[in-house]
C-alpha positions as CSV (number, residue, x, y, z in Angstrom):
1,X,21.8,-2.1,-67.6
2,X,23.3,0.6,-70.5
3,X,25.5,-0.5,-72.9
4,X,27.4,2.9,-72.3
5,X,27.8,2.1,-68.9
6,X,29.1,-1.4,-69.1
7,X,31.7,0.0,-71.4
8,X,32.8,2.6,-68.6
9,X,33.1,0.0,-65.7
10,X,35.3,-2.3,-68.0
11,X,37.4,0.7,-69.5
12,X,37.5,1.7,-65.8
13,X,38.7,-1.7,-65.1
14,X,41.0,-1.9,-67.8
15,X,42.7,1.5,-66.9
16,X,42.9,0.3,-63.1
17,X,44.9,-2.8,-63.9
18,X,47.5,-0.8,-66.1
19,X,47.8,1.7,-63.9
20,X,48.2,-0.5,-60.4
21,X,50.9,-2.8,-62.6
22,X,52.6,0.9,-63.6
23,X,52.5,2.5,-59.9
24,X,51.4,0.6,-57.5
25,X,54.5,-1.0,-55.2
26,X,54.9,-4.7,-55.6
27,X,56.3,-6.3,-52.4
28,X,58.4,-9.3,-51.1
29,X,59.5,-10.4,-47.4
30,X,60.6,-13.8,-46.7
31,X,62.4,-15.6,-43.9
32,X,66.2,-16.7,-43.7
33,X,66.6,-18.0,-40.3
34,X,69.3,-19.7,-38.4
35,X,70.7,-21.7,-37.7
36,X,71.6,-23.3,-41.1
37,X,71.6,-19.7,-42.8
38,X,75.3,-19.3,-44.1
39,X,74.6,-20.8,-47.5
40,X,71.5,-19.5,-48.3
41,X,72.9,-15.8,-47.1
42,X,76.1,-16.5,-49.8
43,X,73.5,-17.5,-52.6
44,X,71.6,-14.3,-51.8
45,X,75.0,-12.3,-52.0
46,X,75.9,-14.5,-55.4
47,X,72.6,-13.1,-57.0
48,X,73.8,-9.8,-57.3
49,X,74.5,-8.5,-61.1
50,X,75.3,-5.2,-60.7
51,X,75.9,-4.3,-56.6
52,X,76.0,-5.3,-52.7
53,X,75.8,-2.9,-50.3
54,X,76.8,-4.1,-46.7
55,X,76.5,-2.3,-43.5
56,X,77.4,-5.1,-40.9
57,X,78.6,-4.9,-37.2
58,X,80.5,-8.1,-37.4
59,X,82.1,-9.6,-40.8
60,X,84.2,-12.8,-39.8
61,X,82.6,-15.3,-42.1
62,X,85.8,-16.1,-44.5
63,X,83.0,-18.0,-46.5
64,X,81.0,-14.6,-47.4
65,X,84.3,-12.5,-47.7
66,X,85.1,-15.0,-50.1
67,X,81.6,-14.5,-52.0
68,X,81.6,-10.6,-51.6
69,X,85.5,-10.4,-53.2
70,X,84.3,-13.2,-56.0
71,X,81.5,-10.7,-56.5
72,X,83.6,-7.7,-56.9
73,X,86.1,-9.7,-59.7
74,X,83.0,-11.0,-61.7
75,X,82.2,-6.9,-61.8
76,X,79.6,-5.9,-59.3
77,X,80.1,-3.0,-57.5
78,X,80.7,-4.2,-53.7
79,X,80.6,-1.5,-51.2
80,X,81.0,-3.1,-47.7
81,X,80.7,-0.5,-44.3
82,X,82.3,-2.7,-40.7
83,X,82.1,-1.2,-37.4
84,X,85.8,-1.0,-36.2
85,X,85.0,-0.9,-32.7
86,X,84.3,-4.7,-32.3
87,X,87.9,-5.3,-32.8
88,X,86.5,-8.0,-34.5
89,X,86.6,-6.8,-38.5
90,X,90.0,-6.4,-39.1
91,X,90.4,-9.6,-41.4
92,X,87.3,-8.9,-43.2
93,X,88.3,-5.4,-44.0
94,X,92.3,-6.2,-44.8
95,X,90.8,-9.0,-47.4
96,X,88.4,-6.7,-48.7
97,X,90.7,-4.0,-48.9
98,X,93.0,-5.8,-50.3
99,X,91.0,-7.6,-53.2
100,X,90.3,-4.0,-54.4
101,X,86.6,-3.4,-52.8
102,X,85.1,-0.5,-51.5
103,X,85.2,-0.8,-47.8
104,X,85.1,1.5,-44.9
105,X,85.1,1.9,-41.0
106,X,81.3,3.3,-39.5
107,X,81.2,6.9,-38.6
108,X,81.7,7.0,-35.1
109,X,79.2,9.5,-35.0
110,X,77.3,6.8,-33.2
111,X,78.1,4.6,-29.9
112,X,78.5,1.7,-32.3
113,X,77.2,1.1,-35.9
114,X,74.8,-2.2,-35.1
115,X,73.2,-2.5,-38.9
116,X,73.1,-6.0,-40.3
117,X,72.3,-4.7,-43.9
118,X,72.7,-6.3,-47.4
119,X,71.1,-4.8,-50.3
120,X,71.4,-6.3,-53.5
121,X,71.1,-4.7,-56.8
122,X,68.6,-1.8,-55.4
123,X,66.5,-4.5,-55.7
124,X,66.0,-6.0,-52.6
125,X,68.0,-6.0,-49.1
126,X,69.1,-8.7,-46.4
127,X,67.9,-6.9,-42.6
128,X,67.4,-8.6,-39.7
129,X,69.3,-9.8,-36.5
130,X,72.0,-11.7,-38.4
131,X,75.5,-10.9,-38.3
132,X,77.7,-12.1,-41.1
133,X,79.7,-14.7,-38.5
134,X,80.0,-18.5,-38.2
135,X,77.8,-18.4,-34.9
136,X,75.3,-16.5,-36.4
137,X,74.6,-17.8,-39.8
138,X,75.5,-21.6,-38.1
139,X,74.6,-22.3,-35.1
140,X,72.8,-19.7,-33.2
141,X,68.8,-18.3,-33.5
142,X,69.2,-15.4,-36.0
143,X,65.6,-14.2,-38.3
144,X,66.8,-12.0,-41.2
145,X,63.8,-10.8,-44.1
146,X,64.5,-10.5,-47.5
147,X,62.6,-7.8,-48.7
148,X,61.5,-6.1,-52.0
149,X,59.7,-2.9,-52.9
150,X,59.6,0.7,-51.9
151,X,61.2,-0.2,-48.6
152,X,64.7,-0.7,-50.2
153,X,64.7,2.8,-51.1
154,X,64.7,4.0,-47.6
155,X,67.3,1.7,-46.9
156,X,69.3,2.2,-49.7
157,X,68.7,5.9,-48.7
158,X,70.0,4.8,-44.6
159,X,73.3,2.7,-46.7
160,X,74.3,5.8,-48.9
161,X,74.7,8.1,-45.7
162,X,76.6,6.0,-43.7
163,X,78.7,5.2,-46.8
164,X,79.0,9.2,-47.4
165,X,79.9,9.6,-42.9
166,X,82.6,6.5,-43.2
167,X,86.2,7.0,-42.6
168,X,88.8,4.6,-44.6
């Protein structure tokens, strides 16, 4: 074969690799599954350096309000979004509320607000069947992914509208 060609393949090569490390998505999923979930889910919540974003239907875990308002006093920007229609987020949001984090009632634009949503540092998010609750991260069958890439864009895109139809 020509030298000249050789040289073209690698150089193609070469320029390939740089430009698939530059451009091309790099993506994560794994599994969090219950039961047996509730310490693995407040490890994923303590990993956050800069923010959490939460969109949840239920929030009665005192273990990961505890972890989202230790988040918020060690500086990261915690924005939390509880459907009030459950009756059942009242705690969560007066604790919250209280500790100084951003948290709001779903739009009722919609029957009900059903997300179970944690997105951690634009990095990666928490979605999956899992509400944040004793039953659910404990002792019933929940499957949550953990996922990184492109895709937590569009669901950091879904997060910021709710957060911008919310009501205090």
């Amino acid at each position: 074969m020509n030298k000249d060609f050789l040289a073209g393949v690698f150089a193609g090569l070469i320029l390939f690799f740089i430009l698939s490390i530059l451009f091309l998505p790099a993506y994560s999923v794994s599994v969090i599954s219950s039961p047996g979930a509730e310490d693995e889910i407040i490890s994923f919540i303590d990993s956050a350096q800069h923010s959490i974003y939460v969109d949840m239907y239920i929030l009665t875990s005192g273990k990961v309000v505890d972890a989202l308002i230790s988040a918020h006093y060690r500086g990261v920007e915690v924005k939390v979004i509880l459907e009030e229609r459950t009756g059942a987020n009242a705690l969560a949001f007066s604790r919250l509320d209280g500790a100084g984090t951003q948290v709001c009632w779903a739009s009722a634009v919609y029957k009900l607000s059903h997300p179970k949503l944690i997105i951690i540092d634009n990095q990666k998010a928490l979605v999956g069947s899992h509400n944040l609750s004793y039953s659910a991260l404990n002792s019933n069958r929940e499957i949550s992914l953990v996922v990184q890439g492109n895709v937590v864009s569009t669901l950091l895109s879904l997060f910021n509208s709710d957060w911008n139809a919310c009501s205090t």
